[in-house]
N, C-alpha and C positions, 0 to 999 in steps of 0.2 A: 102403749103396749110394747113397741119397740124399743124404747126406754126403758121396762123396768125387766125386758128379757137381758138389758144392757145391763144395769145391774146386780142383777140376778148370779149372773157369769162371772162379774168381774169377783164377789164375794165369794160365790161357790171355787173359785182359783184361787184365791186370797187363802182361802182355809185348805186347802187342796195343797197348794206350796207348806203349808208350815208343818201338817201332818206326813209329807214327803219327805221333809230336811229332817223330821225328828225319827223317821222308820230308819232313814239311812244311817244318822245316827248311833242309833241304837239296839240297832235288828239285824243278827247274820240270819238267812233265812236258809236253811236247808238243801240238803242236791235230792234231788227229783230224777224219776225214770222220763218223765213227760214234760214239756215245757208247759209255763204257764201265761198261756196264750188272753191278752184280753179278747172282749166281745166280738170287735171291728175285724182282729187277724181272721179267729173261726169263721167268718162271714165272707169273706174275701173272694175274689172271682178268680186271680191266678197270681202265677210264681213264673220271675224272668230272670236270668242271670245275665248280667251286664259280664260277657267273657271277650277278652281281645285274642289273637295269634300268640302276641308276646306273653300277657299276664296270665293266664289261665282263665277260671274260675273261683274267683275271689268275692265277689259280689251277689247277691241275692236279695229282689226284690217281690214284697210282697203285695198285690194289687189288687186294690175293691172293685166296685166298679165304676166305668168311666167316667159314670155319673156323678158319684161319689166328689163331695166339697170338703169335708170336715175336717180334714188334717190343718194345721195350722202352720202358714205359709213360712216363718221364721224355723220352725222344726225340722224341717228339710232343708233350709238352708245350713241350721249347724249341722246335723249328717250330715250334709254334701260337704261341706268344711271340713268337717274332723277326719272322712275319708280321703280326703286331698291331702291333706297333713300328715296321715297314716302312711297312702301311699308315693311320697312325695317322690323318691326316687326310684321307683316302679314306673316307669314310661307306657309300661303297655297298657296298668291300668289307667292311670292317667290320662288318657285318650279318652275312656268309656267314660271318666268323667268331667269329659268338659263341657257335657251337656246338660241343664237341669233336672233333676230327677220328676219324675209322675207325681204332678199334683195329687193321685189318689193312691200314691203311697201308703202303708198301712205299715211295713216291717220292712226294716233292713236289715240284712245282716254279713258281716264280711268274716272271711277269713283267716287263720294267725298263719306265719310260716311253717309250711309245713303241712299242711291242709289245701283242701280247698270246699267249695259251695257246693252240697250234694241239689236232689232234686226237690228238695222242699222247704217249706222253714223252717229253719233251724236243726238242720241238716250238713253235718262238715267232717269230711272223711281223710284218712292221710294221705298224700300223694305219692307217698310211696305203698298204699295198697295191705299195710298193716292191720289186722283184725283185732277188733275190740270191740267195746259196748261204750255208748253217750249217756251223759247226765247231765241233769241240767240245773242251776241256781240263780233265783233272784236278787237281783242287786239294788233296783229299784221299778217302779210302777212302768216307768220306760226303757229298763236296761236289764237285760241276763245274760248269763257268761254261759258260754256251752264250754262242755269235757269230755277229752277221750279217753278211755282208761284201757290199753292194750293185753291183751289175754297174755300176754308175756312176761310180762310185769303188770301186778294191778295196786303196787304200793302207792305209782305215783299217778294222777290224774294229770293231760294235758291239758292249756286252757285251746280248744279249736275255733270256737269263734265265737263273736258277739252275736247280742240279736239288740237293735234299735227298736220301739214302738214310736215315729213319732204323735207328738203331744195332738192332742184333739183341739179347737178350738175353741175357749171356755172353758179347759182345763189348766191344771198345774203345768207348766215348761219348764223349770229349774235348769236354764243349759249350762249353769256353772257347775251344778252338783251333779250333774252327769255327764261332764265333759272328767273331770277328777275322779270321778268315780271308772270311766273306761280307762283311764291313764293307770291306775292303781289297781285295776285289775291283770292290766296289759303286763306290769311293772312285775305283780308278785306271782307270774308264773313263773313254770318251768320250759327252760328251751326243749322244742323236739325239733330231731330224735336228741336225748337225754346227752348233756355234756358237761364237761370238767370247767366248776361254778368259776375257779378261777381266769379262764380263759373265754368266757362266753361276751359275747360283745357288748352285753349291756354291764355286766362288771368293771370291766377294761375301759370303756368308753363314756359310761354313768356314773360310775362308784356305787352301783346298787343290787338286788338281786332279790329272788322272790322264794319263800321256803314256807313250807307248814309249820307252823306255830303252835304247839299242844297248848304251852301255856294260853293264847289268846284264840285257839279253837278252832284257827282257819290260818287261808295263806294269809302271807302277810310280805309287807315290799320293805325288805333290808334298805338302810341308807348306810351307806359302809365309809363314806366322804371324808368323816373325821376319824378321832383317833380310837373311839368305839362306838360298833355297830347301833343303827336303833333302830325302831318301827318310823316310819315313815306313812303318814296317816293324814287322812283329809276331815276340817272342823264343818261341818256339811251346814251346821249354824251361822257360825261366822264369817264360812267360804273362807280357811284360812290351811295353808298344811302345816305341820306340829310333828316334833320329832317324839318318843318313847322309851325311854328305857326297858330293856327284854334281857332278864339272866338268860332266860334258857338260847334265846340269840347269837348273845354274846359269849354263851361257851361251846356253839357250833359254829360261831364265825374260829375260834381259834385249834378245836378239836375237828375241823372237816378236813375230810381225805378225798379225793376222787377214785373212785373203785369203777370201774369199766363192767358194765351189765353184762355183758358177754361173761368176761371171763368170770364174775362171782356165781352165773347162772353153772358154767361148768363144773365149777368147784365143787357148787352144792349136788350135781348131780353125780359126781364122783366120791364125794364122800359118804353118797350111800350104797358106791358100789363095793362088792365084798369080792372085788378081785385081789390079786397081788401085781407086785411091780419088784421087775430085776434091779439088783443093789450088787453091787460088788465090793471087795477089802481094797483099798486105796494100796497099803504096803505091795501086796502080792498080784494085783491086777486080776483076782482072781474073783468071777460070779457065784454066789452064794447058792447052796444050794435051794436052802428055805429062803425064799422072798417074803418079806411083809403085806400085809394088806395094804391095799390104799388106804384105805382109813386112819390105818395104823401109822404111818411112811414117819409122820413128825415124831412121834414120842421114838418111834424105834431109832432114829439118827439121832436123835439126844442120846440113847442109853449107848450107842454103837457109835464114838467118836471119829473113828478110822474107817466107816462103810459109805460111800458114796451112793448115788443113783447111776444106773447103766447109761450112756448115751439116750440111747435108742427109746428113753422114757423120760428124756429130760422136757421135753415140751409140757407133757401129760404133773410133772412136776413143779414146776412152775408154778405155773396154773394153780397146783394144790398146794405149795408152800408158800408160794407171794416172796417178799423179799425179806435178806437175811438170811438166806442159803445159798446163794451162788457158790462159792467153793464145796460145796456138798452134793452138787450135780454134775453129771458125767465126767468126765478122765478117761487115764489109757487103760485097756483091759487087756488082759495078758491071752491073746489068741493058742498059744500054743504051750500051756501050763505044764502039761506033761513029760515034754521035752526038755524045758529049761529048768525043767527039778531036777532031769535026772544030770545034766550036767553040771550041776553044782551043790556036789556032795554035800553041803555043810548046809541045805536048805533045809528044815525040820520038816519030815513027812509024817508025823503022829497023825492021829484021827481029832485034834485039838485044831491043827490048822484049817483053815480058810477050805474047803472043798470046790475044788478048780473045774466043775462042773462044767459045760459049755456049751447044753442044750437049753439055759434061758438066753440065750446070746441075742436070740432072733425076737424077745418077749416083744408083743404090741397090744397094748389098749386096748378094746373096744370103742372105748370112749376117745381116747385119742384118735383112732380110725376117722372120725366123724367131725373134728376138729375144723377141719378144713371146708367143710361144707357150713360148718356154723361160724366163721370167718366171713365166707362170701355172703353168708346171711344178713349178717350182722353188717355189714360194709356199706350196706345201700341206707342202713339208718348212719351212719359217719358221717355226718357233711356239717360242716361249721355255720355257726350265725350269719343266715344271708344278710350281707352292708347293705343288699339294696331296698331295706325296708327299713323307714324311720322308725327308730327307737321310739317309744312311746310317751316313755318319761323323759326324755327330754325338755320337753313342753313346761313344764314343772319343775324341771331340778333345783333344788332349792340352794341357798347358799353354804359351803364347805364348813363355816363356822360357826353354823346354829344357834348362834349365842340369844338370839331371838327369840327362837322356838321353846316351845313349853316343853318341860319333860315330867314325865309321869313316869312311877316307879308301875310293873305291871307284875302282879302278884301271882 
């Protein structure tokens, strides 16, 4: 009897493995409001967060009960592996695990930088206290990628953390395909809070980077190593990675700008305001009487070659012009217009000239008013790619000269 419960098992994994390599494969599976918890998580007795002094809140364990055998004792050991590796140079956490994890482990799940382990599974919020809404995606039978997508911005989805199911005993384990699979996941995010792709640490220090892909319908992990960009993609059949040819990639690897979320958020709220902004004539230092709308500020300095922006609006301009106007923002402004006409007779006082008005002198924004508080807002999301957290893809970096790898044209 005990023999043919043996098996039983080993064939019920045998078929279990190969429909696992082919979902992966071949199946992006959807983001979801709610996780898609197996049997064993829902059934679960509790939730612990392995937190040190130094690391925070990084770890999240989920636990049946004590009783509880059925995990499969190698499953836990690659979780416990792959979070040691993750946080190799994170000491604090490092500490919490140098101990075995709970034989009746059911879920793990850790945090990306920038987050941490809320109070349940699959729960991971910003550490800097940012408001948004979680989604969730499966990746495989033992792996989902959780995401934050901030009420601020909801273009771009963070990835905040994983969730681990380890493997059951007499089930599928694949820890090749799901070790590659969290690495490629890790690989084709986006850094939070949100930064300039050139300068992010895993570009600089990988050659790689992570972007949404229309063409192939999900993120996707740039390999940027050679002389053009590809997909960077794991053969979940053959356990192999493979590089891809990506037009749409490859004319964002050359046409990308770094725009700074702050100021494009301003911009756009200023260009639906329907104020004006003080301009003054370059020649005569003199403030016009009619000011442009903000809306208006770019075409009117085209058609108006000789009008600048006042000082006093030049931040508020900026802002709305971007670059390629600097000599077109603030100069000297003639304080005292009146007086130095009348001293120099031969100056043309028609009703044709400049109107040397000097009650918009003092002109201020609204919007600019508030600048400055949306500066120190915006300041506490600035902070660069924490170093002390192992890069992911690392693990994997494949060789600079691909010559190897398969390339597929991606249509």
């Amino acid at each position: 009897m005990k023999l043919l419960s043996i098996i039983v098992s080993a064939i019920t994994e045998y078929i279990e493995t190969g429909a696992k390599k082919f979902e992966m494969d071949t199946t992006t599976h959807p983001f979801t409001k709610l996780p898609d918890f197996p049997k064993v998580v829902k059934n679960s007795h509790g939730f612990q967060i392995l937190e040190s002094p130094k690391g925070g809140k990084k770890i999240g364990l989920t636990l049946a009960a004590d009783s509880f055998d059925g995990v499969h004792p190698k499953s836990l050991i690659f979780i416990q592996d792959m979070l040691t590796a993750f946080f190799e140079n994170h000491i604090g956490i490092r500490e919490v695990l140098d101990f075995p994890l709970p034989k009746h482990t059911v879920a793990v799940g850790f945090a990306m930088q920038g987050f941490e382990v809320g109070d349940g599974t699959g729960k991971f919020y910003p550490s800097d206290g940012n408001q948004g809404f979680t989604t969730y995606q499966k990746i495989s039978a033992n792996l989902q990628a959780v995401y934050f997508t901030s009420h601020r911005n909801q273009e771009i989805s963070f990835l905040s953390g994983i969730l681990y199911f380890p493997a059951l005993k007499g089930r599928a384990k694949c820890f090749l395909n799901d070790r590659a699979a969290v690495h490629h996941v890790i690989g084709s995010r986006e850094p939070y809070p949100l930064q300039d792709r050139e300068k992010s640490h895993q570009k600089v220090n990988h050659k790689s980077y992570g972007r949404f892909c229309s063409i192939a319908r999900k993120r996707v992990l740039v390999d940027c190593s050679g002389k053009y960009v590809r997909h960077l993609e794991y053969d979940h059949f053959w356990n192999t990675w493979k590089r891809t040819v990506c037009e749409e990639c490859l004319v964002d690897s050359v046409l990308y700008k770094w725009e700074d979320p702050l100021t494009s958020q301003i911009a756009s709220r200023i260009q639906q305001a329907d104020d004006t902004i003080a301009v003054f004539n370059r020649d005569t230092g003199c403030v016009l009487e009619e000011s442009p709308k903000v809306k208006d500020l770019k075409e009117f300095l085209e058609v108006n070659p000789d009008v600048n922006v006042a000082p006093e609006a030049a931040l508020l301009a900026k802002i709305l012009l971007g670059d390629g106007y600097e000599g077109r923002i603030g100069g000297k402004i003639n304080e005292h217009p009146l007086a130095e006409m009348s001293s120099h007779k031969d100056i043309p006082t028609s009703s044709t000239s400049p109107s040397c008005s000097t009650s918009d002198n003092n002109f201020s924004h609204p919007l600019e008013q508030n600048s400055s508080s949306d500066d120190e807002d915006y300041s506490k999301l600035e902070t660069e790619e924490d170093d002390e957290f192992e890069d992911a893809t690392e693990d994997f970096e494949p060789s600079s000269s691909g010559e190897d790898s398969d390339i597929v044209i991606v249509n």
